[in-house]
KOLKOL-507679 format. One record per residue (C-alpha): residue number from 1; residue in one letter; x negated, y, z negated. Coordinates in Angstrom, 2 decimals. Layout:
<atoms>
atom nr=NUM, rest=a, east=X, north=Y, up=Z
...
</atoms>
This chain:
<atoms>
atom nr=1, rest=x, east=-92.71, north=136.43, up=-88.44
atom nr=2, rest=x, east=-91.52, north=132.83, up=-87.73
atom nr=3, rest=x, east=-88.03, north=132.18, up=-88.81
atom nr=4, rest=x, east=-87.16, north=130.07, up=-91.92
atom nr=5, rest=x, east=-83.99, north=127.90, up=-92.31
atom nr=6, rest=x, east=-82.39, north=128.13, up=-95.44
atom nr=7, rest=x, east=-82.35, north=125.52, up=-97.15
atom nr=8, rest=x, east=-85.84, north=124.97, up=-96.39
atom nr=9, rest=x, east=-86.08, north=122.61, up=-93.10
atom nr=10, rest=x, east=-88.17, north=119.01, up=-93.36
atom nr=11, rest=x, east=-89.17, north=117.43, up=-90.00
atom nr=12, rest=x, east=-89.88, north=113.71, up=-90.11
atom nr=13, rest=x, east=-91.20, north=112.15, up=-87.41
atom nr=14, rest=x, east=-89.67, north=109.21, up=-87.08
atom nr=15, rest=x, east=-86.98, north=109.62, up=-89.29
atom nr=16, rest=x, east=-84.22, north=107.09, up=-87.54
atom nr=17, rest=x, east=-86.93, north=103.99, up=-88.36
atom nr=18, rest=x, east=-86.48, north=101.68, up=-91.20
atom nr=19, rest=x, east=-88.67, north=103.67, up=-93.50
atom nr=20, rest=x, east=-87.37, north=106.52, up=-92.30
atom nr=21, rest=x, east=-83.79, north=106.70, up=-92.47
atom nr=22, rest=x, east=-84.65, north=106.07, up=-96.84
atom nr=23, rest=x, east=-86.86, north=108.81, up=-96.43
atom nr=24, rest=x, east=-84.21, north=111.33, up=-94.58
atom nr=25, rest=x, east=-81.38, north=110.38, up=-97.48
atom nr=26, rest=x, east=-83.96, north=111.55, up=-100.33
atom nr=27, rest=x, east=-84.11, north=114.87, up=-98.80
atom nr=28, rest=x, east=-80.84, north=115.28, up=-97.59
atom nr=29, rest=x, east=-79.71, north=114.37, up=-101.44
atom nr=30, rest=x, east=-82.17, north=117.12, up=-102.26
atom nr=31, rest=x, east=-80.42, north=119.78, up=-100.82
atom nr=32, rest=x, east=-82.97, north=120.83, up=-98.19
atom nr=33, rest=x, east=-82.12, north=120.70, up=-94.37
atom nr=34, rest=x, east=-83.71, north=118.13, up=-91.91
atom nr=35, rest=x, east=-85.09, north=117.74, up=-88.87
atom nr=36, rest=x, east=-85.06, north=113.94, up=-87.33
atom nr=37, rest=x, east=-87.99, north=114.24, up=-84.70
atom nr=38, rest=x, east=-88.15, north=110.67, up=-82.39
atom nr=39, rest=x, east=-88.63, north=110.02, up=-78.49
atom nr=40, rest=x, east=-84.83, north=108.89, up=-78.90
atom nr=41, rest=x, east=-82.69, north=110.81, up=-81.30
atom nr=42, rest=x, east=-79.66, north=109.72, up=-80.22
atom nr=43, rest=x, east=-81.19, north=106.31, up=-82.12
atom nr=44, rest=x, east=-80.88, north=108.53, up=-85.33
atom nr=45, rest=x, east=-77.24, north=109.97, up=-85.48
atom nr=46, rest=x, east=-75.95, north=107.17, up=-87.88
atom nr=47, rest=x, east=-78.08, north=109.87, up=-90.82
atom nr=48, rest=x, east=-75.73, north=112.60, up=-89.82
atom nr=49, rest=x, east=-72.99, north=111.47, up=-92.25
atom nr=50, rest=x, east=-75.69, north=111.41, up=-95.18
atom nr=51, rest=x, east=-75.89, north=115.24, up=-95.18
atom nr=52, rest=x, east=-73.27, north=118.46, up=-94.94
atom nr=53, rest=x, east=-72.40, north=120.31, up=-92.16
atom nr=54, rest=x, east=-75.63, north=121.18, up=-90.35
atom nr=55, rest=x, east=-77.71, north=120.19, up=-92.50
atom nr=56, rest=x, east=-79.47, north=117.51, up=-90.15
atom nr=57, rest=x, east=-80.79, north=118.48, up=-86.90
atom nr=58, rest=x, east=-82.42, north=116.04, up=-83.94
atom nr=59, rest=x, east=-85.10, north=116.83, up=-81.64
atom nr=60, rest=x, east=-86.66, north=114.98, up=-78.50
atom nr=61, rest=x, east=-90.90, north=114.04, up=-79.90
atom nr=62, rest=x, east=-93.78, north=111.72, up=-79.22
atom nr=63, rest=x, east=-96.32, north=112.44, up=-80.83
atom nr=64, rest=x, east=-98.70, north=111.55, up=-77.96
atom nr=65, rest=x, east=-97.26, north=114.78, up=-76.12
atom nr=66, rest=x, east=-99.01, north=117.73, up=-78.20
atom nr=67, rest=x, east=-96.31, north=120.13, up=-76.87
atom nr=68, rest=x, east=-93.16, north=118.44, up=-77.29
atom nr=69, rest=x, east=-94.58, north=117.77, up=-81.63
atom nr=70, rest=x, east=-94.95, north=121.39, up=-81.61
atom nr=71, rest=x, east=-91.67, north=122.10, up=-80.13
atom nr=72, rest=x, east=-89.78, north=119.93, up=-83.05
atom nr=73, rest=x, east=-92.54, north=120.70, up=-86.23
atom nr=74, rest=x, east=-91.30, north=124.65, up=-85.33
atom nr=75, rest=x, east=-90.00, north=126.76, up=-88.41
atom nr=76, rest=x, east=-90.61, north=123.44, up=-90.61
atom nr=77, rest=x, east=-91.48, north=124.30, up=-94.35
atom nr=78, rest=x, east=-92.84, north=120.92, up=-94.57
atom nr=79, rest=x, east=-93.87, north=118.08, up=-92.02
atom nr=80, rest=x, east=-93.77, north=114.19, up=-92.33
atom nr=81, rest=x, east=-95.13, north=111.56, up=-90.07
atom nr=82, rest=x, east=-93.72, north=108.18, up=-90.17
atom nr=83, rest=x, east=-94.68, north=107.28, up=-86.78
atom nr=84, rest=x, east=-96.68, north=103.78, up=-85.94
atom nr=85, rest=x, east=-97.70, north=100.83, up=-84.22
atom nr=86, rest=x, east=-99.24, north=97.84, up=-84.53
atom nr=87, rest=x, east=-100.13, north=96.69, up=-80.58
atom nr=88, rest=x, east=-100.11, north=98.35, up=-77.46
atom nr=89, rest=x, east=-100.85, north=101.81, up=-77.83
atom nr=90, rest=x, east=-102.52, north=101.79, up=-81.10
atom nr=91, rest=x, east=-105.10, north=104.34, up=-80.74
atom nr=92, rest=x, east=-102.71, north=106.87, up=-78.61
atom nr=93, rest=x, east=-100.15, north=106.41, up=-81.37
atom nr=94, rest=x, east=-101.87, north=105.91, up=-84.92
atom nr=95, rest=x, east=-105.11, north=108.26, up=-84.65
atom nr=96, rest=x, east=-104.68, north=110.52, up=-81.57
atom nr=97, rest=x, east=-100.72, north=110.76, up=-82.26
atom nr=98, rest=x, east=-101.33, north=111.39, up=-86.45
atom nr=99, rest=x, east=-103.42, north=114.22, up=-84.95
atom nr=100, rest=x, east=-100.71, north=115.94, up=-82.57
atom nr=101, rest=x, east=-98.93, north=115.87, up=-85.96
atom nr=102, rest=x, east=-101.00, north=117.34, up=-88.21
atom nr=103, rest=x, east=-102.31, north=120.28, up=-85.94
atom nr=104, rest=x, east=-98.86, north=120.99, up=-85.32
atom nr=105, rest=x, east=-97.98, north=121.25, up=-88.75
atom nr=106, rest=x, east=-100.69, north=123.64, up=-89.04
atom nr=107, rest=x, east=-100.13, north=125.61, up=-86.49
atom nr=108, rest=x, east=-96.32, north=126.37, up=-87.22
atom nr=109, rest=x, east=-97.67, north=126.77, up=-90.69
atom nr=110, rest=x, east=-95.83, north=124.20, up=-92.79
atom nr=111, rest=x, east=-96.39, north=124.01, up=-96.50
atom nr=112, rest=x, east=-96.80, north=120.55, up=-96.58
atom nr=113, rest=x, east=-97.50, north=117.58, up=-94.65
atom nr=114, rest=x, east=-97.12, north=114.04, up=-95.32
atom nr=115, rest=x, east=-98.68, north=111.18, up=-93.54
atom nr=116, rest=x, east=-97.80, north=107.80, up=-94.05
atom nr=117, rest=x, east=-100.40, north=105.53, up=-93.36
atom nr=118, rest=x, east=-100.96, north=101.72, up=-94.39
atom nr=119, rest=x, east=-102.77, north=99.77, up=-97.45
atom nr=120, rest=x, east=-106.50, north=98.71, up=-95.66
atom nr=121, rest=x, east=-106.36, north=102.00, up=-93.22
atom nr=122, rest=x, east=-110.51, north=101.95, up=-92.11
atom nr=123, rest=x, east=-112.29, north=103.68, up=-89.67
atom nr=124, rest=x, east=-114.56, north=101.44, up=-89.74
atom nr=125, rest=x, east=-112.32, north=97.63, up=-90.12
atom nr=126, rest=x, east=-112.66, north=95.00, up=-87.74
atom nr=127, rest=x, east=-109.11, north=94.90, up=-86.41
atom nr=128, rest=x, east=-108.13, north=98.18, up=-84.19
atom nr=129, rest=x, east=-105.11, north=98.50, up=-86.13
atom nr=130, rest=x, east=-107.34, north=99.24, up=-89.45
atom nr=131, rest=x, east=-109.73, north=101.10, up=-87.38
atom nr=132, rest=x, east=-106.52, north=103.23, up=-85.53
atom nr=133, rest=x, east=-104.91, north=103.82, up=-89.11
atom nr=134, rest=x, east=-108.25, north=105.05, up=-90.60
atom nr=135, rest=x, east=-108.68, north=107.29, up=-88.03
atom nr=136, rest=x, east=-105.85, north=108.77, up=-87.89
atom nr=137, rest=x, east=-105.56, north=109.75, up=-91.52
atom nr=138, rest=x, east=-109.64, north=111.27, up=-91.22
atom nr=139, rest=x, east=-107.80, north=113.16, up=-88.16
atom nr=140, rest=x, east=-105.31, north=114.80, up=-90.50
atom nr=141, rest=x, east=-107.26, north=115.63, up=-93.51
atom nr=142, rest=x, east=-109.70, north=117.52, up=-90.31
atom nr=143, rest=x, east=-106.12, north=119.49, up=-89.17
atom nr=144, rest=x, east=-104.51, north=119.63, up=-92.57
atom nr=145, rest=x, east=-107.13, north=119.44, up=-95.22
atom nr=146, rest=x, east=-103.96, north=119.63, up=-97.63
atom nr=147, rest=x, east=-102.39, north=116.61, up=-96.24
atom nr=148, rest=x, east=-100.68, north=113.70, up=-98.79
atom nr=149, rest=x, east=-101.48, north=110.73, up=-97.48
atom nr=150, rest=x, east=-99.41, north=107.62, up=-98.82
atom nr=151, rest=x, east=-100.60, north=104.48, up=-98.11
atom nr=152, rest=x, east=-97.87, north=101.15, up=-98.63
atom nr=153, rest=x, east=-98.53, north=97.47, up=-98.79
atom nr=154, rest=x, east=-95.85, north=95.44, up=-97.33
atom nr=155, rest=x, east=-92.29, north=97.03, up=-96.88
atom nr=156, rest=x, east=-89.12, north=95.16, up=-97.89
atom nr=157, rest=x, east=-85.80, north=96.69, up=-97.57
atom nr=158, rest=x, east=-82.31, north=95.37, up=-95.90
atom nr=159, rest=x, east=-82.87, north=96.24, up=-92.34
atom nr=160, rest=x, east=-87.10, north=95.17, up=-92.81
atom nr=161, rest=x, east=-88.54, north=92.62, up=-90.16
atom nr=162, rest=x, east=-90.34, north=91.01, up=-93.11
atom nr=163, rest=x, east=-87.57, north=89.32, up=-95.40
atom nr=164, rest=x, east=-85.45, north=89.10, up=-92.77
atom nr=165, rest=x, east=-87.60, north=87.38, up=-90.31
atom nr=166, rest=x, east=-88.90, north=84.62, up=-92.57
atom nr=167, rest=x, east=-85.71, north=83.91, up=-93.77
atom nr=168, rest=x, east=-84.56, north=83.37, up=-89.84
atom nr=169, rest=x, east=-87.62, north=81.33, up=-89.55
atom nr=170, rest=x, east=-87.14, north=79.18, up=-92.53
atom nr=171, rest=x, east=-83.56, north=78.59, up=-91.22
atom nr=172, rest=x, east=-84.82, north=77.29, up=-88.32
atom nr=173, rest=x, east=-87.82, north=74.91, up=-89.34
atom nr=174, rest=x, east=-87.83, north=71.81, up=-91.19
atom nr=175, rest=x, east=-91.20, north=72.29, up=-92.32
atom nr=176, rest=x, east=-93.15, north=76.07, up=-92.48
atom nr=177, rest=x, east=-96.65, north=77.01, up=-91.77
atom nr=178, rest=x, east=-97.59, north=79.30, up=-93.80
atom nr=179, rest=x, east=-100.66, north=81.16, up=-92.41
atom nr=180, rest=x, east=-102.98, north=83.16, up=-94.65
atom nr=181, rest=x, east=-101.73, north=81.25, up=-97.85
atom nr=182, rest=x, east=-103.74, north=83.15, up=-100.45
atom nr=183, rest=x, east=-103.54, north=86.30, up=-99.04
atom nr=184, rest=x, east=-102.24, north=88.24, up=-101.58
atom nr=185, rest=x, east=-99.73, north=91.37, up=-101.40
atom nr=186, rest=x, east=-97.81, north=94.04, up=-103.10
atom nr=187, rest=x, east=-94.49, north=94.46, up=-101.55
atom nr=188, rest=x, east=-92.76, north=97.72, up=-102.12
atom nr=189, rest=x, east=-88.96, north=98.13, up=-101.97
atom nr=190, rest=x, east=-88.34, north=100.32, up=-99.06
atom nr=191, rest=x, east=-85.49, north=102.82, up=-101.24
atom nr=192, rest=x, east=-88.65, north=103.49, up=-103.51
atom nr=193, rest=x, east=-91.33, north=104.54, up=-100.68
atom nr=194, rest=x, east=-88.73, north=106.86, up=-99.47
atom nr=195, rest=x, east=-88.32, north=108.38, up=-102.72
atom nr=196, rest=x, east=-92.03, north=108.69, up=-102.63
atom nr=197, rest=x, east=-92.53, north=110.02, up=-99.89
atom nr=198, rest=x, east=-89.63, north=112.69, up=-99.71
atom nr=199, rest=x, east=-91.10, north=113.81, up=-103.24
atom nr=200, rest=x, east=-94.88, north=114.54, up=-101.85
atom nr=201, rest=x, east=-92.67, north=116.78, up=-99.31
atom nr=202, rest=x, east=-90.79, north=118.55, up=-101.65
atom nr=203, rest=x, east=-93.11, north=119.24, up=-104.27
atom nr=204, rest=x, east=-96.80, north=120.09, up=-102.51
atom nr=205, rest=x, east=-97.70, north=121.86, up=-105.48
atom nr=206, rest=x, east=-98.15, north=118.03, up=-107.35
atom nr=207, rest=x, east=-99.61, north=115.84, up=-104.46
atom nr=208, rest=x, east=-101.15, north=118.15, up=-101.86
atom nr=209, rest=x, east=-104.55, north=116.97, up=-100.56
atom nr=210, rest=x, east=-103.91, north=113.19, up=-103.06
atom nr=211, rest=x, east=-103.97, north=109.88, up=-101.29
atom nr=212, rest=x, east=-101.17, north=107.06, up=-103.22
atom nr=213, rest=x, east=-101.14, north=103.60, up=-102.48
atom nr=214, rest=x, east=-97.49, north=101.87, up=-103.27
atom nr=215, rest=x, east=-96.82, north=98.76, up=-104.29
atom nr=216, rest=x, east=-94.32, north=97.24, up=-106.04
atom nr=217, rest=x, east=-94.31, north=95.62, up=-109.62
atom nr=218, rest=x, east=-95.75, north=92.16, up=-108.40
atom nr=219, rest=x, east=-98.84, north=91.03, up=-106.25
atom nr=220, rest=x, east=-98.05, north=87.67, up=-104.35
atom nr=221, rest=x, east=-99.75, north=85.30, up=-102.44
atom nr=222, rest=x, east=-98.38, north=84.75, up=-98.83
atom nr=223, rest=x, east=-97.43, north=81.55, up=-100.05
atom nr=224, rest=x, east=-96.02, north=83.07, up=-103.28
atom nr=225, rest=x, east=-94.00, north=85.28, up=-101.11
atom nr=226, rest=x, east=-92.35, north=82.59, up=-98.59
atom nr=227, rest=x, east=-91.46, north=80.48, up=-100.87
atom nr=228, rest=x, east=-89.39, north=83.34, up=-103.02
atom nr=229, rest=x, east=-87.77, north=85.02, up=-100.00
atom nr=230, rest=x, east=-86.94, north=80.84, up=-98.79
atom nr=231, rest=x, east=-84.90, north=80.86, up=-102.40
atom nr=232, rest=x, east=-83.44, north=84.15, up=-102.43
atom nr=233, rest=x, east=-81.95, north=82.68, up=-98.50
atom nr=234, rest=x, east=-80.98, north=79.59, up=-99.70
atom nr=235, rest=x, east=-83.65, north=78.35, up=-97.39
atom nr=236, rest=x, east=-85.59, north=76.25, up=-99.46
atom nr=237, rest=x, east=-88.44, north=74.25, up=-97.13
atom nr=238, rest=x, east=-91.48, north=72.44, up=-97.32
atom nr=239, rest=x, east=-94.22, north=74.75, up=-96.99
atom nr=240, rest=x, east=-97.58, north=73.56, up=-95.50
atom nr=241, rest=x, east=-101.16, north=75.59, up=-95.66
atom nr=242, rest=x, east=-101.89, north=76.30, up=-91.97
atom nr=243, rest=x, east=-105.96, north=75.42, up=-92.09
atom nr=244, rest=x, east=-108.23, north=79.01, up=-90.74
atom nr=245, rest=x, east=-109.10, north=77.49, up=-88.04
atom nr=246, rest=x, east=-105.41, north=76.34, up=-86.89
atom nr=247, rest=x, east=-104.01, north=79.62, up=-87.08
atom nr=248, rest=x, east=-107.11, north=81.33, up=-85.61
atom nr=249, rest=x, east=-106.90, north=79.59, up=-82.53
atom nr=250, rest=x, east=-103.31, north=80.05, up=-82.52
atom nr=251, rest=x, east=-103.59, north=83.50, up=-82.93
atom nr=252, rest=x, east=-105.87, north=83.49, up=-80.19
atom nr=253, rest=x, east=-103.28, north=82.29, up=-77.84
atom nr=254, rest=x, east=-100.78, north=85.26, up=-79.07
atom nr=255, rest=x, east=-98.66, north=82.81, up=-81.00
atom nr=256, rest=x, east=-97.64, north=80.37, up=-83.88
atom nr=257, rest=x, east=-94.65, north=78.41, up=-84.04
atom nr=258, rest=x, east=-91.79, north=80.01, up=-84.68
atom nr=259, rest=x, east=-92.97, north=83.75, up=-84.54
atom nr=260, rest=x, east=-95.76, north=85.59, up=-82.36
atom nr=261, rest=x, east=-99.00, north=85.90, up=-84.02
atom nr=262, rest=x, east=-101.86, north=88.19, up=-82.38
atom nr=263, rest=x, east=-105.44, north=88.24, up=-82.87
atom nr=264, rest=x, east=-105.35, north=92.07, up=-84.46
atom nr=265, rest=x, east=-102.71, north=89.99, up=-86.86
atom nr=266, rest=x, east=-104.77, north=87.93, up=-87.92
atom nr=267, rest=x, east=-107.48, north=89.33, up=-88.76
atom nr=268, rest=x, east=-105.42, north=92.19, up=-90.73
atom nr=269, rest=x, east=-103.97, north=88.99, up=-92.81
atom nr=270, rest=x, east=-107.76, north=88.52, up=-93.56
atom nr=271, rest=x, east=-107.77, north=90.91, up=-96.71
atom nr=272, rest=x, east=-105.62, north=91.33, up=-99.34
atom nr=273, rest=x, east=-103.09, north=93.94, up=-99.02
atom nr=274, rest=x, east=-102.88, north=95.04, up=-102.58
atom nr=275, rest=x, east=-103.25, north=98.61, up=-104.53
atom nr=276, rest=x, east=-106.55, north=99.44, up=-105.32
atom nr=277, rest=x, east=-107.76, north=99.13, up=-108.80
atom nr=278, rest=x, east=-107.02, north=103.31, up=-110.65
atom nr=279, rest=x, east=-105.56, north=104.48, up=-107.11
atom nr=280, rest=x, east=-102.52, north=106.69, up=-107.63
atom nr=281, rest=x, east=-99.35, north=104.77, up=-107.13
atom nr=282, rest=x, east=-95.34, north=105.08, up=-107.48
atom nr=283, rest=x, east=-95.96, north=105.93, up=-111.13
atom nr=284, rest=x, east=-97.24, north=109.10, up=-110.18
atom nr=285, rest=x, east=-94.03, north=110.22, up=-108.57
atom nr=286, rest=x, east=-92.19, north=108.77, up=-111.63
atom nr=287, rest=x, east=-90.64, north=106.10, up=-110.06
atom nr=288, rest=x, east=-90.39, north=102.49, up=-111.56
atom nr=289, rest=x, east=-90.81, north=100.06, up=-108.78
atom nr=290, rest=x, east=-87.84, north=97.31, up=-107.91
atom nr=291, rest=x, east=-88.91, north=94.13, up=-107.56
atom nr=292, rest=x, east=-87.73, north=91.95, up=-104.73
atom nr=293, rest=x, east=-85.54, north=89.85, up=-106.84
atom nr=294, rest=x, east=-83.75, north=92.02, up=-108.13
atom nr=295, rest=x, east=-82.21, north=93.33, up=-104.66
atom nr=296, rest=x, east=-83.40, north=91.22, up=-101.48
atom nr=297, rest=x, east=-80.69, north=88.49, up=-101.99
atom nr=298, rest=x, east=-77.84, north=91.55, up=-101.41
atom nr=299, rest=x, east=-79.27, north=91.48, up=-97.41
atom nr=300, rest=x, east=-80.31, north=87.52, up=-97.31
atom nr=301, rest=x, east=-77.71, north=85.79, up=-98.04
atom nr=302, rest=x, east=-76.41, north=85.59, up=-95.10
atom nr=303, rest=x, east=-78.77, north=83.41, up=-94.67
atom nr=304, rest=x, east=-77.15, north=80.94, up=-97.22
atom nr=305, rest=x, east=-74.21, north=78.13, up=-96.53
atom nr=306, rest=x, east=-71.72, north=80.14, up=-96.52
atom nr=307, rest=x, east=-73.19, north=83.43, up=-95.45
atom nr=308, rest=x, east=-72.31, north=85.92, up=-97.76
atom nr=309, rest=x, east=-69.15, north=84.49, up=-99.59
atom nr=310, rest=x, east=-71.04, north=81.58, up=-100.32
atom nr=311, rest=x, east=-69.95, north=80.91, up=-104.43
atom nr=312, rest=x, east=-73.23, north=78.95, up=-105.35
atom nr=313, rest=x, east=-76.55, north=79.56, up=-105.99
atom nr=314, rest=x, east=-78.59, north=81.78, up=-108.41
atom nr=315, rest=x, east=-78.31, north=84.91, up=-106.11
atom nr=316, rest=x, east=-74.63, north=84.77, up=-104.90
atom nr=317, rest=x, east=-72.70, north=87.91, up=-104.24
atom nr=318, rest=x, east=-69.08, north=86.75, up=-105.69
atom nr=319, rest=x, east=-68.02, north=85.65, up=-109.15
</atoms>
């Protein structure tokens, strides 16, 4: 009989990345012990703190090394899988990597698994990252038919490389390009995906074998959502529509002023990245979603005059 911590032990895979480290303080505030499993733990330790004494453990994992996911998924009551890429390494990572994941999961036999996949995840989409994503979540339903797989549009959060990098961007340019204008989006706060996510892993008996798409309270264009993140920064710019074509052959070339843009990119920035119409969504885990006004100017104004301290504006942090 395999042994069982007590409390019961969580491994997340890829629990010291931006999404995970909100995920990892849901279940430590839960009570329940966890497992941090990452090709560099030692990248994790600042979680330690969030729990008691023991109650978070590290282990060495990449999930494109079968053995070393079934070394760290051992005598977990539940698994999650945070781990992804969008680039090199796509297939080995999102599909064959979800995989290593899921059969571990079985194999150790964990109540629960959780895979967190990505809004537009198709086996059959035109840009490998779609196509990697898809097939990686048809690879864990095949392993863990039980699965919850939880599907977010864009993430926002303090540490995010979304708000923060336009901002920098918008600091930096007179005028912005924005490429993809009318794409439109549903950016979820990152503090509420965690909560989600830790939830389907804690309570199986709700969301076993359910698919959720989160988003947050608003859908934006791309140009909708520059312009709002340039006045939560104090980074107010002209913004001018990058024509298709522009940014196509830009993209082409691996780049766009200001920022790398690649052809997989691109074409993801194609289709709206928005919850589908009836899908199950944050509601379901009773959680109302923040929107990004209410708590993105904590983390950007530093971006401001002033940095931080600065005493004007609409979003300042004194007075």
């Amino acid at each position: 009989m395999p042994l069982r911590f007590s409390p019961p032990l969580i491994t997340v895979f890829g629990g010291g990345g931006f999404v995970g480290r909100y995920v990892c303080e849901a279940l430590l505030r839960a009570g329940v012990a966890v497992r941090v499993a990452q090709r560099h733990p030692r990248r994790a330790h600042f979680l330690q703190p969030l729990g008691q004494v023991g109650q978070v453990d590290f282990a060495v994992a990449d999930v494109t090394r079968r053995e070393s996911v079934e070394a760290a998924a051992r005598d977990s009551t539940a698994v999650i899988n945070l781990v992804a890429v969008m680039g090199r390494g796509m297939r080995a990572i999102n599909a064959d990597g979800a995989a290593n994941v899921a059969r571990a999961a079985a194999k150790v036999g964990a109540g629960a698994l959780v895979h967190v996949s990505a809004i537009g995840a198709d086996a059959d989409g035109e840009a490998d990252y779609a196509r990697t994503k898809g097939a990686g979540e048809k690879a864990v339903r095949d392993a863990f038919a039980k699965a919850t797989i939880v599907r977010p549009s864009l993430v926002f959060g303090p540490e995010d490389q979304l708000t923060n990098r336009f901002a920098g961007l918008l600091a930096m340019l007179p005028i912005y390009p924005v490429i993809a204008p009318a794409t439109r989006f549903q950016p979820v706060y990152v503090r509420d995906l965690g909560e989600a996510i830790a939830a389907a892993a804690l309570e199986p008996e709700r969301h076993a074998g359910k698919t959720y798409e989160i988003g947050g309270p608003e859908v934006m264009t791309m140009r909708e959502l520059t312009r709002r993140i340039g006045e939560l920064a104090g980074q107010e710019r002209e913004l001018i529509d990058m024509p298709a074509f522009a940014s196509a052959a830009m993209a082409r070339l691996g780049f766009l002023p200001g920022a790398p843009l690649t052809w997989d990119q691109w074409l993801m920035l194609q289709q709206d990245n928005v919850v589908a119409r009836k899908a199950r969504g944050l509601a379901d885990f009773g959680i109302v979603p923040t929107p990004l006004e209410a708590v993105a100017g904590e983390w950007l104004a530093r971006f401001r005059k002033g940095g931080r301290f600065a005493a004007s504006g609409p979003y300042s942090t004194v007075g």
